[in-house]
C-alpha positions in Angstrom: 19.0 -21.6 -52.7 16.8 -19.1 -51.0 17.6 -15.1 -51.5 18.7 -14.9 -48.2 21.5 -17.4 -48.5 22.4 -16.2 -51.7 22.8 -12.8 -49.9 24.3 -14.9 -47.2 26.8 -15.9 -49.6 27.9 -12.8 -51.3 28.4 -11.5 -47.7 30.8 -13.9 -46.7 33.0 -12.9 -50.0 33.1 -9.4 -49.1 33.8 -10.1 -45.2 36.6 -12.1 -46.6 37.8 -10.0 -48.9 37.7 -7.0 -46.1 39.8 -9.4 -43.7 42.5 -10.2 -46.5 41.5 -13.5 -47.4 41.6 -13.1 -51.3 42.0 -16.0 -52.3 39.2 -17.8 -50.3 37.1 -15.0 -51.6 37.9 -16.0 -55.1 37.2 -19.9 -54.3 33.7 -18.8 -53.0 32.9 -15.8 -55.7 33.4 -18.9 -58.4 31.2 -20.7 -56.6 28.7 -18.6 -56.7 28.8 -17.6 -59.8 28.7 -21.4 -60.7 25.1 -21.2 -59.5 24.5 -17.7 -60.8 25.8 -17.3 -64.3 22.8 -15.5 -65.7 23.3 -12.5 -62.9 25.7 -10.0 -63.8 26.8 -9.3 -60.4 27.9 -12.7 -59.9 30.5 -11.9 -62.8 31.4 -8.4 -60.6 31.8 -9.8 -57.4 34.4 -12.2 -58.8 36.1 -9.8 -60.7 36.6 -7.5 -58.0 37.9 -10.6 -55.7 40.3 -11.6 -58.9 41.6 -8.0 -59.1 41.9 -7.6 -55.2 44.4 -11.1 -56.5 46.1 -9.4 -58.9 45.1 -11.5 -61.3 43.8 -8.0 -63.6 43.6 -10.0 -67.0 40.8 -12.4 -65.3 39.1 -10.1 -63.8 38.6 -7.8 -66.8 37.4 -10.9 -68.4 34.4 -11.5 -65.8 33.7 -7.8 -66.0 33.1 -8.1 -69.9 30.7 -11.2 -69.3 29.0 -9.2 -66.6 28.4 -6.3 -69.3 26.8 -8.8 -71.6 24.2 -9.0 -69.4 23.7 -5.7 -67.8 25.4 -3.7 -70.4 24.3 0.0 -69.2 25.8 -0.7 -65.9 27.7 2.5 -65.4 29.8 1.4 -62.2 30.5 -2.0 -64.0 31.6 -0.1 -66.7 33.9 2.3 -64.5 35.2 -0.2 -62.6 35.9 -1.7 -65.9 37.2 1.4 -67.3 39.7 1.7 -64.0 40.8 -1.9 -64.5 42.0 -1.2 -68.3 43.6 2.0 -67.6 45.6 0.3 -64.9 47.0 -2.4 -67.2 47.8 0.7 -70.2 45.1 0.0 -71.7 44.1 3.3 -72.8 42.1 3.0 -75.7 39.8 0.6 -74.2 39.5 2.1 -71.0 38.6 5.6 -72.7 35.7 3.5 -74.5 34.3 2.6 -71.2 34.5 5.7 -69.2 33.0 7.7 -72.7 30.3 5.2 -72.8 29.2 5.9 -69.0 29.2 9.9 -70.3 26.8 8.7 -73.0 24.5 7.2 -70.3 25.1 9.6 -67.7 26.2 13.0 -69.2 26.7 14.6 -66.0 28.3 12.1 -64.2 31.6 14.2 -63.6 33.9 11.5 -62.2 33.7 10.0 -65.4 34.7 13.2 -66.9 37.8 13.6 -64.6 38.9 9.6 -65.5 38.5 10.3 -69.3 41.0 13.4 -68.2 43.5 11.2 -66.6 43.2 8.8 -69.4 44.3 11.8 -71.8 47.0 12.7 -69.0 48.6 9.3 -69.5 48.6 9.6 -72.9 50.5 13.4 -72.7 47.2 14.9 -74.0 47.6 17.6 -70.8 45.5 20.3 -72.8 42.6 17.3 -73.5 42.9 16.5 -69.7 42.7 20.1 -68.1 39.6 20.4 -70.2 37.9 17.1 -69.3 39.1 18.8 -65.5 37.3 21.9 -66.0 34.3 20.5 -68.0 33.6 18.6 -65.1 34.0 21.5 -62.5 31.5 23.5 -64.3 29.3 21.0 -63.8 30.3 20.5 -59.9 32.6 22.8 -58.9 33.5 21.2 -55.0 34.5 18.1 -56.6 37.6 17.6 -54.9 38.2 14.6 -57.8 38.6 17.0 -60.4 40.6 19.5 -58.1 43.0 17.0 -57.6 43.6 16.1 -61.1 43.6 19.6 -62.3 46.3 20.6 -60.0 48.4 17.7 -60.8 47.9 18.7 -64.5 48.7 22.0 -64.1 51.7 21.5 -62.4 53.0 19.2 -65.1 52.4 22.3 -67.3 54.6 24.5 -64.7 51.5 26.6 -63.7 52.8 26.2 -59.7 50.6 28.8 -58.9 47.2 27.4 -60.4 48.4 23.6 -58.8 48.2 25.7 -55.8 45.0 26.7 -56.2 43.2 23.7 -57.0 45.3 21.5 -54.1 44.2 24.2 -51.5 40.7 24.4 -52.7 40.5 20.3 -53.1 41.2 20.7 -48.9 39.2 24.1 -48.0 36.1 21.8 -49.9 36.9 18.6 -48.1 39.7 18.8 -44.9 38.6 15.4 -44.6 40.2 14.1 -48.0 43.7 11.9 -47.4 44.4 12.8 -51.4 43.4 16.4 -51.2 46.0 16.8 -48.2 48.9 14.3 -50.0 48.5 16.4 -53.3 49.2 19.5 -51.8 52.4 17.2 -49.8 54.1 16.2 -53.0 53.7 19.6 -54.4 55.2 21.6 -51.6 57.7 18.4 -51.5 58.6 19.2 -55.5 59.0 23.1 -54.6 61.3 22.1 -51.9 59.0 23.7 -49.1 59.7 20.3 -46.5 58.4 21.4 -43.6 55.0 22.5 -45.1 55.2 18.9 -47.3 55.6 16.9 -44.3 52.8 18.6 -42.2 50.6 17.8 -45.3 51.8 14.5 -45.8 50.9 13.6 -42.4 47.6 15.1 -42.3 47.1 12.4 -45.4 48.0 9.3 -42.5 46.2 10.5 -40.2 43.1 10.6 -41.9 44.1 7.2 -43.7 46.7 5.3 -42.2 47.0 2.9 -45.1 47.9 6.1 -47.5 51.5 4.5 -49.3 52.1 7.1 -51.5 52.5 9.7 -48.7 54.8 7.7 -46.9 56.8 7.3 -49.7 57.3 11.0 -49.6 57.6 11.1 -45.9 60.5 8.9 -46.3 61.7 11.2 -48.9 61.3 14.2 -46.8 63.2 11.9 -43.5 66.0 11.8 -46.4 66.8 15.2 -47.4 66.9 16.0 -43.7 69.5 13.0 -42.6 66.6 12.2 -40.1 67.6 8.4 -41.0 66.0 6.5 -38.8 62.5 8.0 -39.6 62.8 7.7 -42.9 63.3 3.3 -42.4 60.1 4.0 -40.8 58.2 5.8 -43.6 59.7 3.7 -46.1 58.7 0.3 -44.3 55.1 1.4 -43.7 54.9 2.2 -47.5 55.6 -1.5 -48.2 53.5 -2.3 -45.7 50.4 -0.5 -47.4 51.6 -0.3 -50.9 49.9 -3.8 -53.0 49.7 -2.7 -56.1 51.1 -4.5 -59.2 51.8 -1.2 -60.8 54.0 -0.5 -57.9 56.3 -3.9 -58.2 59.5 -1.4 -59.5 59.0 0.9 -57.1 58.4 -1.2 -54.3 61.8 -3.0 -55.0 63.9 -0.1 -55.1 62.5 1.4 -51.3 63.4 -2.2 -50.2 67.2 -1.7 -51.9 66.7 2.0 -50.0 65.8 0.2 -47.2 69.1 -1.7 -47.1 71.2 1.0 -47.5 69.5 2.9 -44.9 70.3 0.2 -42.5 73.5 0.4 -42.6 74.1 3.6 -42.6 72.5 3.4 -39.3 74.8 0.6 -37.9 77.8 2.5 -38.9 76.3 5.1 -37.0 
């Protein structure tokens, strides 16, 4: 098989991966790798497709077999990293994003994901300083701004959240996260109107944003606007895919529900 249709081939995975078709893009990523077990993107590509499945367990498995053979491959390892701390799999995960900083010292992403490792693991002092280590290094990265803020606030510091949100979208206007984690903030505080303008700002600049219309719905709520909040809330389970999600998603469909009938009894 020529480069060309190898490229070819990988191509196709990705197109169908793009248009939703995951599990064709799995049939044709195993394939491939079939043909291509001694290249360690072969092992990514179907990783990515297996996680795109939900199928997180396989997918970290072809990641590791990628690693054997490219084992300084700092987005493999990332991407690794991301997978493990997704499935709770803190220790593991912290191994993978430390051993990027070992290849990369600089690389301040990394820096930021080791911090949200230790803020899963109610380390909030370890994460604010993995947060501010990496915005000495690079102080617009709206990344770290993000996390920061969120970390703060969990420490009652409204003021600093503040801060870093508003500086995350003075950097970067163009950001859906920057926008949604100054939303949820303003939505926490109680400050609606100012959540909701934020909030949409996040949808308009990605429409497929779940987590803001989660709190849009939320805002729709508070303010008996009922029949926008059925909106918000069925665009979230439109968007929202994530296994991580499954509890959540089940409880806006029971929302959902109730909503509806409130608005027939209306």
């Amino acid at each position: 098989m020529s480069d060309t249709e190898l490229n070819a081939t990988v191509q196709k995975g990705l197109d169908l991966l793009d248009q939703g078709e995951v599990k064709q893009s799995v049939s044709l990523f195993e394939e491939y790798l079939d043909s291509n077990r001694n290249q360690p993107d072969s092992w990514f590509y179907l990783g990515d497709a297996l996680a795109e499945d939900g199928r997180l367990d396989d997918a970290i498995a072809r990641y590791r077999e990628g690693l054997k053979l490219s084992p300084e491959d700092t987005d493999a390892l990332t991407t690794l990293g991301d997978m493990l701390l997704e499935t709770g799999d803190h220790r593991e995960s912290l191994a993978c994003y430390k051993k990027v900083l070992e290849i990369d010292p600089k690389d301040t992403d990394t820096l930021v994901s080791i911090g949200l490792v230790y803020n899963s693991q109610d380390r909030t002092d370890d994460a604010i300083r993995a947060f501010r280590q990496a915005l000495e290094v690079e102080p617009d990265n709206v990344f770290a701004l993000n996390a920061l803020g969120d970390a703060l606030y969990g420490q009652g510091d409204v003021d600093g959240a503040i801060a870093a949100f508003t500086k995350g979208v003075e950097i970067d206007p163009e950001d859906p996260a920057a926008h949604f984690s100054l939303g949820e903030l303003y939505y926490d505080l109680e400050e609606l109107e100012e959540a909701e303008d934020s909030c949409l700002e996040a949808v308009r600049l990605d429409p497929a944003y779940s987590m803001a219309y989660l709190t849009l719905g939320g805002i729709c709520m508070d303010q008996d606007r009922t029949a926008d909040a059925v909106a918000y809330f069925e665009n979230y389970l439109k968007y929202e895919k994530s296994l991580q999600a499954a509890d959540m998603i089940a409880e806006v469909k029971a929302v959902i529900e109730g909503l509806k009938e409130e608005l027939k009894g209306s």
